[in-house]
C-alpha positions as YAML, in Angstrom:
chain: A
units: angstrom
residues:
- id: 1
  name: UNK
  ca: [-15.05, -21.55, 9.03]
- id: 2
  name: UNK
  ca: [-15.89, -23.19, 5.44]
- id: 3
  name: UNK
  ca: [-18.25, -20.77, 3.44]
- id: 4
  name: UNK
  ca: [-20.52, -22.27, 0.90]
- id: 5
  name: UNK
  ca: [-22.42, -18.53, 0.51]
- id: 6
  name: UNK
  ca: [-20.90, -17.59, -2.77]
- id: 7
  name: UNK
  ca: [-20.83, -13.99, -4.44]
- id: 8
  name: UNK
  ca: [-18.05, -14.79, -7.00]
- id: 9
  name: UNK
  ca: [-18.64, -11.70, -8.87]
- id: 10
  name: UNK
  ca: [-17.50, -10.36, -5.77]
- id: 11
  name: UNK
  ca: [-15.19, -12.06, -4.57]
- id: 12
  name: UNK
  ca: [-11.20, -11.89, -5.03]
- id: 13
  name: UNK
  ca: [-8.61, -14.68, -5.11]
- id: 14
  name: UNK
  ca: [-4.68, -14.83, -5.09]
- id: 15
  name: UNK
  ca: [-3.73, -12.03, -3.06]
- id: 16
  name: UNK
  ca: [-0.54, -11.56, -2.17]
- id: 17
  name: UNK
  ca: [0.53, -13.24, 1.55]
- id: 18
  name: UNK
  ca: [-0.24, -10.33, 4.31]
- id: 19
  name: UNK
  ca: [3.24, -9.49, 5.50]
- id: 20
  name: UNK
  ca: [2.09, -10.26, 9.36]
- id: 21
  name: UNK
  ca: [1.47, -13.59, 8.39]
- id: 22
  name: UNK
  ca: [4.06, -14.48, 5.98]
- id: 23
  name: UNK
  ca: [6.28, -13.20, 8.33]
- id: 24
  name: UNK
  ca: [5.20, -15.89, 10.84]
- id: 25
  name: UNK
  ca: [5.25, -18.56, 8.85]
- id: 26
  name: UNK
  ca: [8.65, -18.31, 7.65]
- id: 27
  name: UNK
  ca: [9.93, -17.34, 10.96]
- id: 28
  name: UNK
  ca: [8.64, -20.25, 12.12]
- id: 29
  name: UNK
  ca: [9.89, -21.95, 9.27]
- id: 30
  name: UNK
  ca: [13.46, -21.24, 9.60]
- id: 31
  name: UNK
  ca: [12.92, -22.56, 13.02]
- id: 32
  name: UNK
  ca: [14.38, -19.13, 14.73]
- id: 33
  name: UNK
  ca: [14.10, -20.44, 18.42]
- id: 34
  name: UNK
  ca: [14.34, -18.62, 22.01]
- id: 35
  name: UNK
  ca: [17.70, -20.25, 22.27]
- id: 36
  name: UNK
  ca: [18.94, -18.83, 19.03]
- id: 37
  name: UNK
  ca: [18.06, -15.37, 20.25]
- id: 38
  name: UNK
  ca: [19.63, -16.15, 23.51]
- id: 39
  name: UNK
  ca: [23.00, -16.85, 21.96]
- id: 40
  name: UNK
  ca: [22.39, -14.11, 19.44]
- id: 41
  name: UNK
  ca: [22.54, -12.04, 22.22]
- id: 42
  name: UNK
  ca: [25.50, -12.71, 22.76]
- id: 43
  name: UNK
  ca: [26.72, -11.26, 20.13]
- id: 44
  name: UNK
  ca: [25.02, -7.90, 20.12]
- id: 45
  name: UNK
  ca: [27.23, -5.81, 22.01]
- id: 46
  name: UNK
  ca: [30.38, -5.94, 19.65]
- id: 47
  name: UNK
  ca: [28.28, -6.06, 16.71]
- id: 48
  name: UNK
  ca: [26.60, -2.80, 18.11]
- id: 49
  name: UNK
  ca: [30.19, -1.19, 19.05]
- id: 50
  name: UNK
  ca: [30.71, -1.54, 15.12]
- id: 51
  name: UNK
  ca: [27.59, -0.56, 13.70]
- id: 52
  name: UNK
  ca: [28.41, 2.84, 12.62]
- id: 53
  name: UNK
  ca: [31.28, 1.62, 11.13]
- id: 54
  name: UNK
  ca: [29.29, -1.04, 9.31]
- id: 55
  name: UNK
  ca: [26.95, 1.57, 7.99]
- id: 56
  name: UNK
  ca: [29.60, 3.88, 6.85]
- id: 57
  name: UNK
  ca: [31.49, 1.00, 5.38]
- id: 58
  name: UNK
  ca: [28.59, -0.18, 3.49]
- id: 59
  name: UNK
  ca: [27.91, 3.11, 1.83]
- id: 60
  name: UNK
  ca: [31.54, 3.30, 1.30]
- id: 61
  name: UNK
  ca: [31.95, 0.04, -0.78]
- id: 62
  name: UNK
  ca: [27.76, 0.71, -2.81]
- id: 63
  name: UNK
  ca: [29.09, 4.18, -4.02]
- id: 64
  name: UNK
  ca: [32.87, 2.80, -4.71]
- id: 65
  name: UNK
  ca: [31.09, -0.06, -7.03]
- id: 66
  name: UNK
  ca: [30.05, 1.02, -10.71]
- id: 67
  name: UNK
  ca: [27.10, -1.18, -10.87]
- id: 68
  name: UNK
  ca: [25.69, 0.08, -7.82]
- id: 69
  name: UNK
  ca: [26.92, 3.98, -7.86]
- id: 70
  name: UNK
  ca: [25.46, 3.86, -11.36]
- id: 71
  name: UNK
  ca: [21.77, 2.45, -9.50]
- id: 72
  name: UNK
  ca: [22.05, 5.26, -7.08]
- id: 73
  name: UNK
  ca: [23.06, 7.52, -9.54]
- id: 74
  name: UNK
  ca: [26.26, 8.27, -8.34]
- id: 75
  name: UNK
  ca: [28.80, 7.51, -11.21]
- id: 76
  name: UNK
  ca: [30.04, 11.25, -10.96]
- id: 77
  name: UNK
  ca: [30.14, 11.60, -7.04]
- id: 78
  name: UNK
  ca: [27.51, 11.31, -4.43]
- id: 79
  name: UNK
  ca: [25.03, 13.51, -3.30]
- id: 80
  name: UNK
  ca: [25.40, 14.07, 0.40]
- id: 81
  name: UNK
  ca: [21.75, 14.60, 1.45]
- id: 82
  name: UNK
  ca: [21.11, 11.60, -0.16]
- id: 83
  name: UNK
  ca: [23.66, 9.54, 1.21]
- id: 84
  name: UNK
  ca: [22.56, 10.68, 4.55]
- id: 85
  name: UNK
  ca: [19.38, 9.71, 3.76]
- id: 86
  name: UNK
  ca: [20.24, 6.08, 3.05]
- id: 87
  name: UNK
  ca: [22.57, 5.68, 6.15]
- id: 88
  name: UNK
  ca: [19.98, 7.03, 8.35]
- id: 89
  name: UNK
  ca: [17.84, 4.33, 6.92]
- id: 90
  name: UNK
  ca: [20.62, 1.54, 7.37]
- id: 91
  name: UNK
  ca: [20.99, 2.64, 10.75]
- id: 92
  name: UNK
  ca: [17.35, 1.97, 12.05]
- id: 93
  name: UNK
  ca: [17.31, -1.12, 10.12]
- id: 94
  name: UNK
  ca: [20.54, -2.48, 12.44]
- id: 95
  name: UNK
  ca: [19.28, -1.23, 15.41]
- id: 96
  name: UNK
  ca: [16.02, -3.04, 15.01]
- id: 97
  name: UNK
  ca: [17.93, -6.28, 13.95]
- id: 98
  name: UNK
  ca: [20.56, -5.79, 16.76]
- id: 99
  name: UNK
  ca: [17.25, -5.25, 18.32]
- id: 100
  name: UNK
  ca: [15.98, -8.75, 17.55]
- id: 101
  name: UNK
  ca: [12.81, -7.07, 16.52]
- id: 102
  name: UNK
  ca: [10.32, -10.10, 15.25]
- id: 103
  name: UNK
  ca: [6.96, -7.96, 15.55]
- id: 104
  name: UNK
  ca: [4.25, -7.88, 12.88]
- id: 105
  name: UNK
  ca: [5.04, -3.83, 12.26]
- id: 106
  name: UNK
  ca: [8.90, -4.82, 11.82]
- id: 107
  name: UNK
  ca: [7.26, -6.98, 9.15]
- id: 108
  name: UNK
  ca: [5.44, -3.99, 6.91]
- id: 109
  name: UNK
  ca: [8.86, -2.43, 7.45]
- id: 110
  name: UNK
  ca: [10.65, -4.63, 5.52]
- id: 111
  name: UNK
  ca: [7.60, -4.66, 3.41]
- id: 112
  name: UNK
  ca: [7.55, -1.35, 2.36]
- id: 113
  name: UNK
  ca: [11.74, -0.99, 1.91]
- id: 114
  name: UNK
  ca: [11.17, -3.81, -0.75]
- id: 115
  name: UNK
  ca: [8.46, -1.60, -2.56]
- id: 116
  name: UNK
  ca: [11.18, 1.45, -2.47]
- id: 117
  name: UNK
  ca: [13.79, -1.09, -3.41]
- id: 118
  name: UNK
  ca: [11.24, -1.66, -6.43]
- id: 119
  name: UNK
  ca: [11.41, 2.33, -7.27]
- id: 120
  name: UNK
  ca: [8.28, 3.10, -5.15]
- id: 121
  name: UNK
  ca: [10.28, 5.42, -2.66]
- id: 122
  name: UNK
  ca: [10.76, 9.28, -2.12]
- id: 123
  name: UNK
  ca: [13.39, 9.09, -5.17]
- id: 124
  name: UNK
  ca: [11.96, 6.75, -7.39]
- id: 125
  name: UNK
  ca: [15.01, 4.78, -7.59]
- id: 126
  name: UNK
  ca: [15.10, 0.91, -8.58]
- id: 127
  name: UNK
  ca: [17.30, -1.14, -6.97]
- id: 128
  name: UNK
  ca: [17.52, -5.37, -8.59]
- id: 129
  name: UNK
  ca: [16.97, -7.81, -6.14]
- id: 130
  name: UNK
  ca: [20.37, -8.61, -6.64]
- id: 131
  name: UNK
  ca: [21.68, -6.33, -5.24]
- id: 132
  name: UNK
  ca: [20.04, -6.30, -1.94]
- id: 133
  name: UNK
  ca: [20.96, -9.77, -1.55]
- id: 134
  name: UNK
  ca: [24.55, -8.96, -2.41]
- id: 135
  name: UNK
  ca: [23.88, -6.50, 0.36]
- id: 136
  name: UNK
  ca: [22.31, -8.79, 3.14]
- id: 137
  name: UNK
  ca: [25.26, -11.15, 2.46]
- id: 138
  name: UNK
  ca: [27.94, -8.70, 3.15]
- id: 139
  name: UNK
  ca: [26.17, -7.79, 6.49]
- id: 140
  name: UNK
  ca: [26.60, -11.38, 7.79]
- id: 141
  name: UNK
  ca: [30.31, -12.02, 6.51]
- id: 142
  name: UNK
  ca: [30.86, -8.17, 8.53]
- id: 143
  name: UNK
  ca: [28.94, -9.63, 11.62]
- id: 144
  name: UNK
  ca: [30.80, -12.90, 11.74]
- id: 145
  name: UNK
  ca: [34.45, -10.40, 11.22]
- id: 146
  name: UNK
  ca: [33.47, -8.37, 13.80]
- id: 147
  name: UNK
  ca: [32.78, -11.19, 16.34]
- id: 148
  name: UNK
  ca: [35.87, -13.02, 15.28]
- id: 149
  name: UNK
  ca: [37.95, -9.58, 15.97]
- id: 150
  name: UNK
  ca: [36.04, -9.79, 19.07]
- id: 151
  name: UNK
  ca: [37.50, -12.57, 20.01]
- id: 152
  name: UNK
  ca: [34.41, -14.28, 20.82]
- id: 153
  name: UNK
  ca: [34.84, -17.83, 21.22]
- id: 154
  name: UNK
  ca: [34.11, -20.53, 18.40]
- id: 155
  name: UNK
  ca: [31.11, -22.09, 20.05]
- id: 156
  name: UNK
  ca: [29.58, -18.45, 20.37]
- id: 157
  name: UNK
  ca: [30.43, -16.95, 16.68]
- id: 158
  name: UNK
  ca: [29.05, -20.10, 15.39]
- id: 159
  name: UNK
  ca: [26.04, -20.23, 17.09]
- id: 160
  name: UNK
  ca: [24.97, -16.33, 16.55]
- id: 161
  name: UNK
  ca: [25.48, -17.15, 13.02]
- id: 162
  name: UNK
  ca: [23.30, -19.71, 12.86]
- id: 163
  name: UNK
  ca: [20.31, -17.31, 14.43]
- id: 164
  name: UNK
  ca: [21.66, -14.18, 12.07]
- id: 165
  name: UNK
  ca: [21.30, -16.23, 8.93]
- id: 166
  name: UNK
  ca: [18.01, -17.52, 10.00]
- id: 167
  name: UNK
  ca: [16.93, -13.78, 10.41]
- id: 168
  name: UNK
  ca: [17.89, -11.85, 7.90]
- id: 169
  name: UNK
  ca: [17.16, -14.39, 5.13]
- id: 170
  name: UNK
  ca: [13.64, -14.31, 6.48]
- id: 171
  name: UNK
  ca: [14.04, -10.27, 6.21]
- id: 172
  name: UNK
  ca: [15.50, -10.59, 2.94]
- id: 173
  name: UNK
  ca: [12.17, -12.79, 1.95]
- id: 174
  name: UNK
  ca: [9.99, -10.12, 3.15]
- id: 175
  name: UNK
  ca: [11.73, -7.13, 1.16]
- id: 176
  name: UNK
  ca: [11.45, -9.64, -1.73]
- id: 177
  name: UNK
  ca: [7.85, -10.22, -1.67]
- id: 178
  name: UNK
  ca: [7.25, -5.96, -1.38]
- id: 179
  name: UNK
  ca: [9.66, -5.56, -4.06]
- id: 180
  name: UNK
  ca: [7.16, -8.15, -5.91]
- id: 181
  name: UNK
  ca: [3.75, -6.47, -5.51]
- id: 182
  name: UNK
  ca: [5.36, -3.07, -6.54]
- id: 183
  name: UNK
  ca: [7.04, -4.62, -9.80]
- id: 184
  name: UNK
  ca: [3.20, -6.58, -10.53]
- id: 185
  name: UNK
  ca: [1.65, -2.95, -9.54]
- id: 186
  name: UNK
  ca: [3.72, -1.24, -12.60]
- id: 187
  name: UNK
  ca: [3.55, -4.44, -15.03]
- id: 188
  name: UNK
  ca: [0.68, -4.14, -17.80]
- id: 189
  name: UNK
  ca: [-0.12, -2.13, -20.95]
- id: 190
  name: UNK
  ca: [-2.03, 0.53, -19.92]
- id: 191
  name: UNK
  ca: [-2.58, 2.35, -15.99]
- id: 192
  name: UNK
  ca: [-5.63, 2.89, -14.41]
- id: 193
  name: UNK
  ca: [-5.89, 6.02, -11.46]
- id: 194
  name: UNK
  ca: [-7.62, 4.61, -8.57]
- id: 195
  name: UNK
  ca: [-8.56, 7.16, -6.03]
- id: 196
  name: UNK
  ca: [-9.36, 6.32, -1.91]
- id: 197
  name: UNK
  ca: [-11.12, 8.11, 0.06]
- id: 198
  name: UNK
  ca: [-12.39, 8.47, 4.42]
- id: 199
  name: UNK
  ca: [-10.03, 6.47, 6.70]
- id: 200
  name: UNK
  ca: [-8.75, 4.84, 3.64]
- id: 201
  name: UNK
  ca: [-6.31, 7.24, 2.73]
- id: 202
  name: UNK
  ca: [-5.25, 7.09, 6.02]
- id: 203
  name: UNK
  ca: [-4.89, 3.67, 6.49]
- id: 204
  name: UNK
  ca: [-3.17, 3.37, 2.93]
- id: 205
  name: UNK
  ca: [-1.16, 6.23, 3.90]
- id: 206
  name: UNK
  ca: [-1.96, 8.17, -0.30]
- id: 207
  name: UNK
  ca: [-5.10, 9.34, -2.66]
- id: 208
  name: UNK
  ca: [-4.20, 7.89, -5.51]
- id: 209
  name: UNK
  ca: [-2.24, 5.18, -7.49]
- id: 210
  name: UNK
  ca: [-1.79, 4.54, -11.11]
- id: 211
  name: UNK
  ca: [-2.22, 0.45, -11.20]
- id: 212
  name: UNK
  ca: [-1.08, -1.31, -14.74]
- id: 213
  name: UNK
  ca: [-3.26, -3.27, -16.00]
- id: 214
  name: UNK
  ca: [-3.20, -5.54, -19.48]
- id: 215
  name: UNK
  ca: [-5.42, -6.00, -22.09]
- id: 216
  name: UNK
  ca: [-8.64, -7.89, -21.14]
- id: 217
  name: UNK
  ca: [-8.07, -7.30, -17.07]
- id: 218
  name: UNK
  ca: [-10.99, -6.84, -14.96]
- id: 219
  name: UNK
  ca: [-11.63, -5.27, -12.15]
- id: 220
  name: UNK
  ca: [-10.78, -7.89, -9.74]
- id: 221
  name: UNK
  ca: [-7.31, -8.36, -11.24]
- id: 222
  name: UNK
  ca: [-6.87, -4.71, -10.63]
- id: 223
  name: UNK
  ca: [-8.04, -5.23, -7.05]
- id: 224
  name: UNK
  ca: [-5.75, -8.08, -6.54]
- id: 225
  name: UNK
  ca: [-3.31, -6.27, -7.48]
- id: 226
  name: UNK
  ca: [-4.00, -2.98, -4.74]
- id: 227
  name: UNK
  ca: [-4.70, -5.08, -2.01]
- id: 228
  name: UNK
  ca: [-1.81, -7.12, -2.57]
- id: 229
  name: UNK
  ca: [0.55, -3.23, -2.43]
- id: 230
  name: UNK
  ca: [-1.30, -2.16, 0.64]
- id: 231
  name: UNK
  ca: [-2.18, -4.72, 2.84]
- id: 232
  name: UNK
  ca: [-3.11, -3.01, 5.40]
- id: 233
  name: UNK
  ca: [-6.34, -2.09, 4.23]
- id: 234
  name: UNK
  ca: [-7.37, -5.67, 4.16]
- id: 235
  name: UNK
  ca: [-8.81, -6.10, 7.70]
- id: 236
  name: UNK
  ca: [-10.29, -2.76, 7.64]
- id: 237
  name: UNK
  ca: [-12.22, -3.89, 4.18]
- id: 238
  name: UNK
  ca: [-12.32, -6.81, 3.82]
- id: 239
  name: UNK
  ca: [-13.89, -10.35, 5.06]
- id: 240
  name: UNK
  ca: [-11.37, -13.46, 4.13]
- id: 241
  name: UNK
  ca: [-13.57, -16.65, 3.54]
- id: 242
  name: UNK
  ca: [-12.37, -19.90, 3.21]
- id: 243
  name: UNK
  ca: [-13.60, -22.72, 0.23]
- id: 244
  name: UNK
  ca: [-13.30, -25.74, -0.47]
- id: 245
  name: UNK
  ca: [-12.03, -27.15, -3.66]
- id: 246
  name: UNK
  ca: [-14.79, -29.93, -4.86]
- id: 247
  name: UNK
  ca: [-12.16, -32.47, -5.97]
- id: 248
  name: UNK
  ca: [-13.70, -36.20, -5.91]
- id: 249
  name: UNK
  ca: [-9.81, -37.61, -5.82]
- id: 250
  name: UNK
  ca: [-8.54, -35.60, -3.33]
- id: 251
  name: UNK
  ca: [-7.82, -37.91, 0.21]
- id: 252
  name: UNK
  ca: [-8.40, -34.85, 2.49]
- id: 253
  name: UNK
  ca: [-10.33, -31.48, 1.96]
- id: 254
  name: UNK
  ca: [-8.39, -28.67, 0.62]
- id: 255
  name: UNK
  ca: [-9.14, -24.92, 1.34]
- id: 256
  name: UNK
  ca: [-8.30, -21.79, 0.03]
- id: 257
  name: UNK
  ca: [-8.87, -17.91, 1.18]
- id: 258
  name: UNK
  ca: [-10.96, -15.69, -1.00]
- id: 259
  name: UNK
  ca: [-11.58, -12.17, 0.08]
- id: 260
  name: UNK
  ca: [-14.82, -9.77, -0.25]
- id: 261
  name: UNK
  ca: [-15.44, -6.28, 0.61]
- id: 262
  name: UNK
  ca: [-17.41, -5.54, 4.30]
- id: 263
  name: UNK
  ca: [-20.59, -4.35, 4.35]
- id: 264
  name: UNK
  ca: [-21.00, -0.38, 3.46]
- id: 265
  name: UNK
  ca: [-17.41, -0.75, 1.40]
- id: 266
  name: UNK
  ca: [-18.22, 0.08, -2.28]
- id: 267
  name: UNK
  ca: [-16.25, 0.14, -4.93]
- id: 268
  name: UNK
  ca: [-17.04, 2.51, -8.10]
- id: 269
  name: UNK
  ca: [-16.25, 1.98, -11.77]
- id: 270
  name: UNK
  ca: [-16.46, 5.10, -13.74]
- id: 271
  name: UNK
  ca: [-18.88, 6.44, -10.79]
- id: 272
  name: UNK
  ca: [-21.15, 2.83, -11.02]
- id: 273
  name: UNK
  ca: [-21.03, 0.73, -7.94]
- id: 274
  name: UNK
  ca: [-19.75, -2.91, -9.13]
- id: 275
  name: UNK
  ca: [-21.78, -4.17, -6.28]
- id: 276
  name: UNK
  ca: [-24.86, -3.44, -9.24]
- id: 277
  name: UNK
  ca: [-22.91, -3.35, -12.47]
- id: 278
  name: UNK
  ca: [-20.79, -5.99, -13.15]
- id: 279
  name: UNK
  ca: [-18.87, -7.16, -10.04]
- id: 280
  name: UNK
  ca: [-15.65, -7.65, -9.82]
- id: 281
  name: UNK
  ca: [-15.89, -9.49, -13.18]
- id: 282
  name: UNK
  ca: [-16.79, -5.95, -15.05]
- id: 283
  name: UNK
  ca: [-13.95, -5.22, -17.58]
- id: 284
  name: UNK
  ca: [-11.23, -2.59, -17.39]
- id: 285
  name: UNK
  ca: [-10.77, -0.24, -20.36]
- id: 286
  name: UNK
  ca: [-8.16, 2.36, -21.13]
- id: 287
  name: UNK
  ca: [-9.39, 5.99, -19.75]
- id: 288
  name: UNK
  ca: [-11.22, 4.29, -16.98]
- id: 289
  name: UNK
  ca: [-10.96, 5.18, -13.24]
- id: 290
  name: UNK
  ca: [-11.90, 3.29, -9.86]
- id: 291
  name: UNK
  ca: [-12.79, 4.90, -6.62]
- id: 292
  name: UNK
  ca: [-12.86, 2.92, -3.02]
- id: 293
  name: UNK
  ca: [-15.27, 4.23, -0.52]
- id: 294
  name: UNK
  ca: [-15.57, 3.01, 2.90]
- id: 295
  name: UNK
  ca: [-18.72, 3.39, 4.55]
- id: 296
  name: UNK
  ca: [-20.60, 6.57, 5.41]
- id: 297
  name: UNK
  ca: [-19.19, 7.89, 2.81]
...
C-alpha cells in the first residue's frame, strides 16, 4: 500500500537491501532453476569426496601467497588455532553449498562473513574484496577439476557449471554487500556509541557499536547506517512504507520504501526522545550518544 501519511522527520530512506530479499532477487535474477539444481546434483558426490582436500588446499595456497599470508598475518608462519579456525569456517560454507542451501538464513550467513571479511570478526582482520573473489574463482576452476578427474561426462561438467557459477556469484554478491555496510559503518570523521537495549540486543546479537559519522550528519544518516549493519532488527522495529515520487513527466507511478520506527520504539539523543526533539533530522555532534529502546522499556 501507497502512504500519503507523512512524518518525514521520522522517517528513514536508502537503507541498505535486507539480505532475505536481495538474496531473492538476484537468485532469481541469475535465473538459478530446479533443473540447474537437478544437474548440480549431479555433481555433488565427487565434489564432496574432495572437499577436505579443497579446504586444506585452499588454506595451503592463502598462507603460501605473500599478499594474502601478509592479510592474515602470516608472513612469519601460521598460527594453528587460527588456521583451524578458518578451515572450520570453509568447511560449513561447502557443505551448505554442496548443500544447495538457498534459504533466507543462508543469506545473513553470507551477510555477516562479508562484515568479518570487512574486519568486523572475532580477529578484526580485513580482508579486500579482491581477494575473496580471487577466492570464489579458485573454488569453481577446483570444482570443474575435480569433476573432470571424475570423469564425469561433458554434458554433465558443463551443465553443473553453469548452476555453480550462477550460485556462488550470487553468494559472492551477498558477502559483497555485508562487506559494504561494515566499510560505510567505519567511514566518517568522528564515531558515535550507540547503545541497544530489551530484545534488541538479542535480536542484534551486541550492546553497543561505535558508528562513524561526518561532519554535519544527522541522526537519520546514523540510523541508516545501523539498520543497514543489522538488518535483522528491521521487522522487529520498524514499519516500511511505500511513496510515490510526484513527477508530472513520469508515464507510470514510481515508488520507493521509506522506513519508520513501530509504535512504543523510541529512540534517545543524549537521553531526549527524537520522537519530541528534533526527529530524525536533529544533528549529530562529536561526544554525543544514541540509545534504542523497544517498547516497555
Amino acid at each position: 500500500m501507497i502512504s500519503h501519511n507523512r512524518i518525514p522527520h521520522l522517517e528513514l530512506q536508502d537503507l541498505a537491501p535486507a539480505p532475505e530479499e536481495e538474496w531473492g532477487r538476484m537468485l532469481q535474477f541469475v535465473g538459478l532453476t530446479p533443473q540447474d539444481k537437478r544437474t548440480m546434483a549431479k555433481s555433488t558426490e565427487t565434489l564432496l569426496q574432495r572437499s577436505h582436500e579443497l579446504v586444506v588446499n585452499t588454506y595451503d595456497y592463502l598462507r603460501n601467497t605473500p599478499d594474502t599470508a601478509a592479510v592474515l598475518g602470516w608472513e612469519k608462519g601460521f598460527d594453528e588455532k587460527h588456521l583451524q579456525e578458518r578451515r572450520q569456517f570453509f568447511s560449513v560454507w561447502l557443505a551448505r553449498t554442496l548443500g544447495l542451501d538457498t534459504s533466507d538464513e543462508f543469506a545473513y550467513y553470507l551477510f555477516r562473513a562479508g562484515k568479518f571479511h570487512a574486519g568486523h570478526g572475532p580477529r578484526r582482520i580485513h580482508t579486500p574484496s579482491k581477494f575473496v573473489t580471487g577466492s570464489i574463482g579458485l573454488v569453481l576452476a577446483s570444482f570443474a577439476q575435480f569433476m573432470q578427474d571424475a570423469n564425469l561426462s561433458n554434458e554433465v561438467i558443463a551443465g553443473a557449471m553453469a548452476g555453480w557459477n550462477k550460485f556462488l556469484m550470487v553468494q559472492l554478491h551477498m558477502m559483497q554487500l555485508g562487506y559494504e555496510v561494515a566499510r560505510d559503518l567505519d567511514n566518517g570523521r568522528f564515531a558515535i556509541p550507540v547503545t541497544l537495549y530489551g530484545r534488541l540486543r538479542r535480536i542484534a546479537n551486541c550492546q553497543q557499536l561505535s558508528i562513524w559519522v561526518d561532519d554535519h550528519a544527522n541522526t537519520g544518516d546514523l540510523l541508516v547506517k545501523f539498520f543497514s549493519y543489522v538488518p535483522q532488527t528491521r521487522s522487529d522495529a520498524l514499519e516500511r512504507i511505500w511513496r510515490a515520487h510526484d513527477d508530472a513527466d513520469s508515464l507510470w507511478l514510481e515508488t520507493y520504501p521509506v522506513y519508520r520506527p513501530k509504535r512504543g520504539w523510541r529512540v534517545l539523543q543524549n537521553g531526549r526522545d527524537l520522537n519530541y526533539y528534533g526527529g530524525f533530522e536533529a544533528p549529530i555532534q562529536a561526544q554525543d550518544t544514541i540509545a534504542i529502546f523497544p517498547p516497555g522499556r
